[in-house]
C-alpha positions as CSV (number, residue, x, y, z in Angstrom):
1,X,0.0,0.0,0.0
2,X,2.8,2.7,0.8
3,X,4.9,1.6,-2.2
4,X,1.4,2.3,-4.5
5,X,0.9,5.7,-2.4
6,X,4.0,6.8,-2.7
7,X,4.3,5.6,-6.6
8,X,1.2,7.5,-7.4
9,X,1.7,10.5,-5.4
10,X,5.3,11.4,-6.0
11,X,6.1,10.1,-10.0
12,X,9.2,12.7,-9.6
13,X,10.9,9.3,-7.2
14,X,12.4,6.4,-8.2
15,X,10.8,4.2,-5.3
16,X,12.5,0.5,-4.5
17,X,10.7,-2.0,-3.2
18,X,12.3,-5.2,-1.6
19,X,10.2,-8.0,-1.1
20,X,11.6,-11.0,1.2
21,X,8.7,-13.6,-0.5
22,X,7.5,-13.7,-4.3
23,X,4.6,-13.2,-6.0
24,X,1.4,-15.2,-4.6
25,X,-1.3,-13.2,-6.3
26,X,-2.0,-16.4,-9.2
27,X,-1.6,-18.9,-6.2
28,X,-5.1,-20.7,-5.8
29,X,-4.9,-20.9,-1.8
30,X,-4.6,-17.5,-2.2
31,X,-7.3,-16.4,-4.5
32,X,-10.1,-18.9,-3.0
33,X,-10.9,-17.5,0.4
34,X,-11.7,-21.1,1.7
35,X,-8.1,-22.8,0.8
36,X,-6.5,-20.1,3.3
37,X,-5.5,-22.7,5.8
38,X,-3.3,-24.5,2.7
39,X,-0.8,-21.7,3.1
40,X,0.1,-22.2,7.0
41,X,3.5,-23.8,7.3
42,X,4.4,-23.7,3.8
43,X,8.0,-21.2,3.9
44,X,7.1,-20.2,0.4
45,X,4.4,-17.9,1.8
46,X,4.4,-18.8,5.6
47,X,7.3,-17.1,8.0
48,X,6.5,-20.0,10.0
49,X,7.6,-18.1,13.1
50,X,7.7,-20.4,16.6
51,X,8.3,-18.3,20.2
52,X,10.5,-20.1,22.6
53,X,9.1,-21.9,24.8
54,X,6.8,-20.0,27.3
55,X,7.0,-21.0,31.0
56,X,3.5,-19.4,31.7
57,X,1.7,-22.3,29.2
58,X,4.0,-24.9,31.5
59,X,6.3,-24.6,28.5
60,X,4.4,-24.3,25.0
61,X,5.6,-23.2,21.8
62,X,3.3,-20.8,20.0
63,X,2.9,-20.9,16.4
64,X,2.8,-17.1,14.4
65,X,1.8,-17.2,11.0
66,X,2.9,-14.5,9.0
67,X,3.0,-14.0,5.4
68,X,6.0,-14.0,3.2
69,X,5.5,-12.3,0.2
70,X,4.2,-9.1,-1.9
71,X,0.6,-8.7,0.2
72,X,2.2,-9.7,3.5
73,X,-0.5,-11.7,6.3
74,X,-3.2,-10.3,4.1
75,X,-2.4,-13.3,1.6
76,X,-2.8,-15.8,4.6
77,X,-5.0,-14.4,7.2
78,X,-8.7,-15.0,7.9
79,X,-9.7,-12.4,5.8
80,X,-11.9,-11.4,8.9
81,X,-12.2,-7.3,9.1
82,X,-12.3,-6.5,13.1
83,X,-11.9,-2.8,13.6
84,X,-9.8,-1.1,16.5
85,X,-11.1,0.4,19.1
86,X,-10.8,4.3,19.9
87,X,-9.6,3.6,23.2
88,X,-6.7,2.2,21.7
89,X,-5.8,4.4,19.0
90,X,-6.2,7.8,21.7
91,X,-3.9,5.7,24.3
92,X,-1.3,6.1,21.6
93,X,-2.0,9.8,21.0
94,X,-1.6,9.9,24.7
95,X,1.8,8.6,24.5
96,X,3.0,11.1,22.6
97,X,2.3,9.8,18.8
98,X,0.8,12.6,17.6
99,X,-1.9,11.7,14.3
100,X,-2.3,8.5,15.5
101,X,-5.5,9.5,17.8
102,X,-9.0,7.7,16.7
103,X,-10.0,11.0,15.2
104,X,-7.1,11.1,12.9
105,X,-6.9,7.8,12.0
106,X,-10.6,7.2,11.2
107,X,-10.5,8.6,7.9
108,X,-8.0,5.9,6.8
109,X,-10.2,3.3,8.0
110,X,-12.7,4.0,5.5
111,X,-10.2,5.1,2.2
112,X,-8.6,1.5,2.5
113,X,-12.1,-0.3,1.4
114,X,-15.3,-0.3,-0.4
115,X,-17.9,-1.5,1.5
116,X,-20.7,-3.7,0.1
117,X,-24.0,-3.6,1.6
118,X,-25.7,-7.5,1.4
119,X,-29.5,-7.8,0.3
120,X,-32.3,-6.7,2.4
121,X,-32.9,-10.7,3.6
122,X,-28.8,-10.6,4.6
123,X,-28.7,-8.0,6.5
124,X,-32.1,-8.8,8.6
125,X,-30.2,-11.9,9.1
126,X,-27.5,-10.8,9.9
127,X,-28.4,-7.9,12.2
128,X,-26.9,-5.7,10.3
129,X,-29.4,-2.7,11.1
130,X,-26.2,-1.1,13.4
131,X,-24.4,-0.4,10.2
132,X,-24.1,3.5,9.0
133,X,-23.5,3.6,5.4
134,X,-22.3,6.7,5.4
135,X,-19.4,5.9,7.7
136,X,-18.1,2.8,5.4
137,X,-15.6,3.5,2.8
138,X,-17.3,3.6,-0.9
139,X,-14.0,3.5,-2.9
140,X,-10.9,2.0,-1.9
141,X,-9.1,-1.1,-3.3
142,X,-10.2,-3.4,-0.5
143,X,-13.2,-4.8,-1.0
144,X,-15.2,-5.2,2.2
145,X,-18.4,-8.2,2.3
146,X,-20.6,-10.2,4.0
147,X,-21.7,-14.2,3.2
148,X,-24.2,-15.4,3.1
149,X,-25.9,-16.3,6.8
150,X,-25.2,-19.3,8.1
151,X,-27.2,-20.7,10.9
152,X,-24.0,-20.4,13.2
153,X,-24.1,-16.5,13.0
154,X,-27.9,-16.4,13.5
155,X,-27.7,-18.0,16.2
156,X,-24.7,-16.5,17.6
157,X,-26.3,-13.0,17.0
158,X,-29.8,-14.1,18.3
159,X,-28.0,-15.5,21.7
160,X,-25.9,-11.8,22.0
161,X,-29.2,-10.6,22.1
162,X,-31.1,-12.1,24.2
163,X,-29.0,-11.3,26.1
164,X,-28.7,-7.7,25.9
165,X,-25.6,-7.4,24.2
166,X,-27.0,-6.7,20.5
167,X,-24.5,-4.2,18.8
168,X,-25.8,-0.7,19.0
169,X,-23.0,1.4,17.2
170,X,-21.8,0.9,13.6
171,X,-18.8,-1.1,13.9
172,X,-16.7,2.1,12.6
173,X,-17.4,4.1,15.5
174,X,-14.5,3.0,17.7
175,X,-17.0,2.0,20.9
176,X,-18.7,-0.7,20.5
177,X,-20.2,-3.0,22.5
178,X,-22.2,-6.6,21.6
179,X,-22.3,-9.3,18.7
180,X,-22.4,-8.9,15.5
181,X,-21.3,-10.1,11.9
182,X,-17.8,-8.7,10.9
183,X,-17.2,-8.1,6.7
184,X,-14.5,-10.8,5.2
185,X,-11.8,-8.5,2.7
186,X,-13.4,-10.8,-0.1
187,X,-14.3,-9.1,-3.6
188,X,-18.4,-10.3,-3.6
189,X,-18.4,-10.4,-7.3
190,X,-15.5,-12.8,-7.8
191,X,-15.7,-14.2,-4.8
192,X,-11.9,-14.1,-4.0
193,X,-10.0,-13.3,-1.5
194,X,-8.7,-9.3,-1.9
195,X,-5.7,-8.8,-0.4
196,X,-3.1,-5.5,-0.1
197,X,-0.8,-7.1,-3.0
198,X,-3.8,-6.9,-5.9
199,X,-5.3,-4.2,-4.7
200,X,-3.0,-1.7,-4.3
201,X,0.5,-2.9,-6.3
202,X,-1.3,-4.4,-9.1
203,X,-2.4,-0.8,-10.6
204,X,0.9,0.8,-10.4
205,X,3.3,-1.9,-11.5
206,X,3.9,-0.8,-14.8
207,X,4.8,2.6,-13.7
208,X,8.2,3.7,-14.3
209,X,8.9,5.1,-11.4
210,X,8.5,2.0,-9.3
211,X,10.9,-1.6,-9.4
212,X,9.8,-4.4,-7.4
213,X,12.3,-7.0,-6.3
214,X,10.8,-10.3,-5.2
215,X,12.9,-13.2,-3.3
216,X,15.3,-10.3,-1.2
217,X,16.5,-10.7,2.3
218,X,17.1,-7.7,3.8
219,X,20.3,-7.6,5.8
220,X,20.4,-4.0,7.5
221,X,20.2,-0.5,7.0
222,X,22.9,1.5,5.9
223,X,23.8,5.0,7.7
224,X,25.5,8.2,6.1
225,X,27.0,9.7,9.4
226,X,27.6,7.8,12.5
227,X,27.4,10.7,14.8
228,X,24.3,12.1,13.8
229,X,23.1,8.8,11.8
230,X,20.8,9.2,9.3
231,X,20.1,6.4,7.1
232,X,21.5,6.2,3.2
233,X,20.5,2.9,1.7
234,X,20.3,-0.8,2.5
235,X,22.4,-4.1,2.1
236,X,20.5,-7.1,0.8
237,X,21.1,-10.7,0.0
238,X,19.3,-11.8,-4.4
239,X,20.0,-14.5,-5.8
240,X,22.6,-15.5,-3.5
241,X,24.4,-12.3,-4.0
242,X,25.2,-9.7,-1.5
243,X,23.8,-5.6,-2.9
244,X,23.8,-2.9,-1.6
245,X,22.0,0.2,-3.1
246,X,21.6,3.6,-1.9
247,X,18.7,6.1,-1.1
248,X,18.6,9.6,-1.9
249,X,15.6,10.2,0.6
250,X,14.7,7.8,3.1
251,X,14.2,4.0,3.7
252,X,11.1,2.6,5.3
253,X,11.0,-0.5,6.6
254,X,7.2,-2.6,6.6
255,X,8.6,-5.9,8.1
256,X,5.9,-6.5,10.5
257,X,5.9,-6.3,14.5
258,X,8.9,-9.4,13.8
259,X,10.9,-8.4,11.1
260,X,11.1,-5.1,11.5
261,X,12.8,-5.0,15.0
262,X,15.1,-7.9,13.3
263,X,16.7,-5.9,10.7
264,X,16.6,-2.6,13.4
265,X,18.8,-5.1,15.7
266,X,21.2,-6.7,12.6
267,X,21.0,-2.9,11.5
268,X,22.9,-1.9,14.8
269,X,19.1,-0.1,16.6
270,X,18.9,-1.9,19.9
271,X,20.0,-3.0,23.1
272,X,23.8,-2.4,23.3
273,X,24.7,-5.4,25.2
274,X,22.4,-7.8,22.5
275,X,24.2,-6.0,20.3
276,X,27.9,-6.5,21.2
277,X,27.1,-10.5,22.5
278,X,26.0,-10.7,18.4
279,X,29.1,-9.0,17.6
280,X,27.2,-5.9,15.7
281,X,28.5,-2.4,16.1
282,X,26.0,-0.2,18.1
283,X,24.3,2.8,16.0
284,X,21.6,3.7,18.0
285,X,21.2,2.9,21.7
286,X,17.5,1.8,22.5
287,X,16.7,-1.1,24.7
288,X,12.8,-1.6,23.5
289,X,13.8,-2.8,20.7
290,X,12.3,-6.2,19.9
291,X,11.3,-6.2,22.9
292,X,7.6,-6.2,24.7
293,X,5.9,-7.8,22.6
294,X,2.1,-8.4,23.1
295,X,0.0,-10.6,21.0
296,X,-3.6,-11.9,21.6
297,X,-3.9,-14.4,24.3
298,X,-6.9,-17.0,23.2
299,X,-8.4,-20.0,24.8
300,X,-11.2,-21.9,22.7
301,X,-13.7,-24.4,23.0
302,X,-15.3,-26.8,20.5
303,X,-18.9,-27.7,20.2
304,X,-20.9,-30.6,18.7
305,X,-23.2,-29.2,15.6
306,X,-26.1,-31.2,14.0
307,X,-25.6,-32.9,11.3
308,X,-27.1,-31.3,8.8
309,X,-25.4,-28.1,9.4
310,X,-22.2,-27.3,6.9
311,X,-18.9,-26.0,8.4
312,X,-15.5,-25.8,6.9
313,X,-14.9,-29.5,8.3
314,X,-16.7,-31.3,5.8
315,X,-13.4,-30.4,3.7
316,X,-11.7,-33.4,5.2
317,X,-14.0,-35.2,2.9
318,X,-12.6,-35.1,-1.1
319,X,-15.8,-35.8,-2.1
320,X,-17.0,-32.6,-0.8
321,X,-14.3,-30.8,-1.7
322,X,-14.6,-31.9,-5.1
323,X,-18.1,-30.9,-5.3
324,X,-17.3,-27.5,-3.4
325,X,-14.9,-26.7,-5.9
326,X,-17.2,-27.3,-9.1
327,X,-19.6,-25.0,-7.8
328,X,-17.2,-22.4,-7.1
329,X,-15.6,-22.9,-10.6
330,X,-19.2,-22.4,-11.9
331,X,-20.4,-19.7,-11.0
332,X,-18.2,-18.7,-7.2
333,X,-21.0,-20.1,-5.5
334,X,-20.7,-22.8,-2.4
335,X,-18.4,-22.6,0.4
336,X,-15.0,-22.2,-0.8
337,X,-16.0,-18.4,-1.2
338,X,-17.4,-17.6,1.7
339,X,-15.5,-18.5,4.7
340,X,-16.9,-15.9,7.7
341,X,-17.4,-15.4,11.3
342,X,-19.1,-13.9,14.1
343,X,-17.4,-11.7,16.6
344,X,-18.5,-9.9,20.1
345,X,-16.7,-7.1,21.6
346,X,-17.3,-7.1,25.1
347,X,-16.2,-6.0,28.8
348,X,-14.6,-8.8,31.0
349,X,-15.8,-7.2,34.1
350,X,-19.5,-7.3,34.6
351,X,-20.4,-6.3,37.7
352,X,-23.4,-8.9,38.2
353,X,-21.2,-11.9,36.9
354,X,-20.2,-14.4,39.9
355,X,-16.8,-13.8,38.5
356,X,-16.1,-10.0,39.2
357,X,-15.0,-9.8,42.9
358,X,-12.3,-12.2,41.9
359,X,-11.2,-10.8,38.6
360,X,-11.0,-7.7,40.5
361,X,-8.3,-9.0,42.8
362,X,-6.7,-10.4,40.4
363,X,-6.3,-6.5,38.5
364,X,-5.3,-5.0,41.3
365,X,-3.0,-7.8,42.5
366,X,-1.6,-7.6,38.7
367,X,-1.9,-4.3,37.8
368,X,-3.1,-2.0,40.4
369,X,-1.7,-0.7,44.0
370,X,-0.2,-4.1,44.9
371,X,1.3,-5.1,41.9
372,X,5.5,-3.8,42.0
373,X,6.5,-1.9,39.0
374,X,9.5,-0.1,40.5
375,X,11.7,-2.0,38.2
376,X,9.5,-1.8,35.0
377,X,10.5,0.9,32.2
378,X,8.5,3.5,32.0
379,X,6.5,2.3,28.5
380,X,5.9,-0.9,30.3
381,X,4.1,1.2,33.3
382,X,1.7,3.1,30.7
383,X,1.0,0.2,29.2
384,X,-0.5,-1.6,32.2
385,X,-1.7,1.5,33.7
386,X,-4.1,1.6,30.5
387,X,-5.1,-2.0,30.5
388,X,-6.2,-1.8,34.4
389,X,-8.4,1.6,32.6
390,X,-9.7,-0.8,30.3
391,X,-10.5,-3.8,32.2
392,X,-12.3,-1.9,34.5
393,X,-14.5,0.1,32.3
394,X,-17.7,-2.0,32.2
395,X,-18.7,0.2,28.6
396,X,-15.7,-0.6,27.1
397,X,-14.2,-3.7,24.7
398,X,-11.8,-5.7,26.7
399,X,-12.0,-9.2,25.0
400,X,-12.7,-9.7,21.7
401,X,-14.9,-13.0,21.4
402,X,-15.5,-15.0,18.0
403,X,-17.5,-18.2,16.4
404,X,-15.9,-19.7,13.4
405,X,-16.8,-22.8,11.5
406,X,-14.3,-25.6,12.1
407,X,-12.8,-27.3,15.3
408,X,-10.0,-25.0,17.2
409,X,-7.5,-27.7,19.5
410,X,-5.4,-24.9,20.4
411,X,-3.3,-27.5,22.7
412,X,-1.3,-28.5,19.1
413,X,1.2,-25.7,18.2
414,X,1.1,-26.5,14.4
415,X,-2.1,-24.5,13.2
416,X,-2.8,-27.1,10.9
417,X,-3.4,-29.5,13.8
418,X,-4.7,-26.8,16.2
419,X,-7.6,-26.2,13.7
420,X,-7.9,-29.5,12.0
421,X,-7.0,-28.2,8.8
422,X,-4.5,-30.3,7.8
423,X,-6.2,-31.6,4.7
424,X,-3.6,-31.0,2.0
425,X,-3.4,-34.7,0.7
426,X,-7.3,-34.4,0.0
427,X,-7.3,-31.4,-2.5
428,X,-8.2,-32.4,-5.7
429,X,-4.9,-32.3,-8.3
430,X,-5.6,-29.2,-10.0
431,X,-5.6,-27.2,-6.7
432,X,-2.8,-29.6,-5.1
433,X,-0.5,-29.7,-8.1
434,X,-0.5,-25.8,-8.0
435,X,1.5,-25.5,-4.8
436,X,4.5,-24.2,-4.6
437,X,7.8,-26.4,-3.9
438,X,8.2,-26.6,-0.3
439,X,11.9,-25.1,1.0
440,X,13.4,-25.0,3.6
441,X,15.1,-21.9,5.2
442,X,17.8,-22.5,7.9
443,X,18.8,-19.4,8.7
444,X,16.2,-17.5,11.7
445,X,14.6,-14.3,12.4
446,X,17.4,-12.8,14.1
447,X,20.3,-14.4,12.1
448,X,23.3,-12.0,11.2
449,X,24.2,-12.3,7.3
450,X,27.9,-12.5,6.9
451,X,28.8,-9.2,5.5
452,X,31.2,-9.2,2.0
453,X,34.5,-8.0,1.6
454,X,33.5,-6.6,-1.9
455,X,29.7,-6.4,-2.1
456,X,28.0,-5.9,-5.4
């Protein structure tokens, strides 16, 4: 998306893009929103990241997909569409990050997508009487849609009612509250999945002013002064070759919450002593680098469904996925187009749940008067001074919770096994035979390239 921005908006620069995967915009698991699960573990477009092992899940390994190539996670995710909250984006305004305040950022929200508005029927299904169309984006490259209703989101939206919790806002208004039916980033004409690689590169490629370099590892950044660094160009490994190429304005770097910090760290941005105990020259002192990282925590829990109701399991059967795949080649209909779910933003303290005298101990013993922070840096200390603001705000989103169709054993660490998706062996040929050759990368995240005598 920035190299097309930038491309469009400033045809005066040469802009450089260095891609560490290739080019996965023909690649059937890609296109066909149901086959998204066929990418997980595959290097070719899977990072295939593993944490160590962490001692508060009595030693677990947790798996982090994340996707290699031009379109990043948005060629491998869930394609689901869960918008931030504007408690979240203010906290960061409040730390200092000016622009980045809900107010600011809200435009963007809605110039990224075009949002597409289901039939009459849909939407009663679907409760979808929340949404304001004037707050939805009506022309950006990401297309924004519903499926069709499935009895698990009826009656996951029905139950969120009855209970009181039926979403009141429209889902772009930052504070929000209840169940409701999230859009999938899936064009509802071709019924494929539409990702940041078509939808933004594919319209400037041919553009002059823009080079695109598929298959490049990214060593480090390069820096003009070392007193007053500022940075000059970057040193890459293509084709087996060590580069280097120079930048008259600026480098950017889009590696993601995991590679960026990686090439900050091999780039000589960090923690001193990492830094010297990997033998890199310091640049630039700063210890929260790659550090503090916070990802979703989730639990799940698996329920038996009658038999006559359809989820994405059935695709352990080739027979169904045979027939699945003729009516999507027909006319995009069935279910390999229209994987969705059904999402609740909600408050973890209610203050009429049997739960809440406890889970307020455990707040303040974690995060309130009794918890000791005197040896936390001061980031740290904001941080966990706005979660206890959260938590405690009974008309605020604290948990995120979601209904999707297919199994979730979140015990396995491989996200095949932990979803039950493991059904490569069962595609039928011409979607099987399309898959990349598998490779495999020895080299990790936070390996340090040897650097050349004589680069090119």
């Amino acid at each position: 998306m920035l190299a097309t921005r930038l491309t469009e908006a400033r045809p005066d620069l040469q802009i450089l893009l260095l891609e560490a995967g290739g080019n996965h915009n023909e690649d059937p698991r890609v296109k066909i929103p149901a086959l998204f699960s066929q990418t997980w573990g595959d290097s070719t477009i899977d990072w295939n990241y593993r944490s160590v092992p962490q001692s508060e899940l009595d030693g677990k390994e947790i798996a982090l997909a994340r996707g290699k190539g031009l379109g990043g996670s948005s060629l491998i995710n869930y394609m689901a569409l869960v918008h931030p909250s504007k408690a979240g984006f203010d906290a960061w305004a409040e730390l200092g990050n000016t622009g980045w305040d809900w107010d600011s950022m809200a435009p963007y929200l809605r110039k990224f997508q075009t949002f597409h508005m289901p039939n009459e029927k849909a939407a009663d299904d679907l409760g979808l009487q929340n949404i304001n169309i004037q707050a939805q984006g009506v022309d950006g490259p990401v297309h924004a849609s519903y499926s069709e209703p499935h009895p698990m989101d009826v009656a996951w939206l029905t139950t969120f009612r009855k209970l009181g919790y039926a979403m009141q806002a429209d889902t772009m208004s930052g504070q929000n509250i209840g169940g409701y039916q999230v859009t999938s980033s899936i064009d509802p004409t071709t019924r494929e999945r539409s990702h940041s690689a078509m939808a933004f590169l594919e319209r400037v490629k041919t553009m002059s002013n823009l080079e695109v370099l598929t298959n490049v590892l990214v060593d480090k950044v390069l820096f003009a002064n070392q007193s007053r660094p500022r940075a000059s160009g970057i040193k890459f490994i293509y084709n087996g070759q060590e580069h280097t190429v120079s930048a008259s304005k600026e480098v950017i770097l889009c590696g993601g919450a995991l590679g960026t910090p990686a090439i900050l760290e091999r780039s000589g941005i960090g923690n001193t002593k990492l830094l010297q105990s990997l033998g890199i020259h310091t640049v630039v002192q700063n210890e929260n680098v790659g550090e503090n990282l916070q990802d979703h925590f989730m639990c799940a829990t698996s329920f038996e469904l009658n038999d006559d109701i359809e989820t994405i399991d059935c695709m352990r059967d080739p027979a169904y996925i045979e027939q699945a795949m003729a009516r999507y080649q027909h006319d995009r209909s069935g279910p390999l187009g229209e994987p969705s779910a059904s999402f609740a933003y909600m408050p973890l303290l209610d203050e009429d749940a049997p739960h809440a005298s406890k889970f307020q101990t455990l707040i303040d013993q974690y995060l309130g008067t009794t918890s000791d922070t005197s040896t936390m840096p001061e980031a740290q200390k904001t941080s966990l001074k706005f979660t206890k603001k959260v938590l405690e705000d009974k008309n605020e989103a604290s948990a995120n919770f979601c209904t999707v169709r297919m199994q979730a054993h979140l015990e396995h660490t491989d996200l095949g096994d932990a979803f039950a998706l493991n059904t490569t062996r069962q595609l039928p040929e011409h979607i099987h035979g399309s898959r990349s050759p598998t490779i495999t990368r020895k080299h990790t995240l936070y390996r340090i390239i040897p650097r050349s005598s004589s680069p090119n």
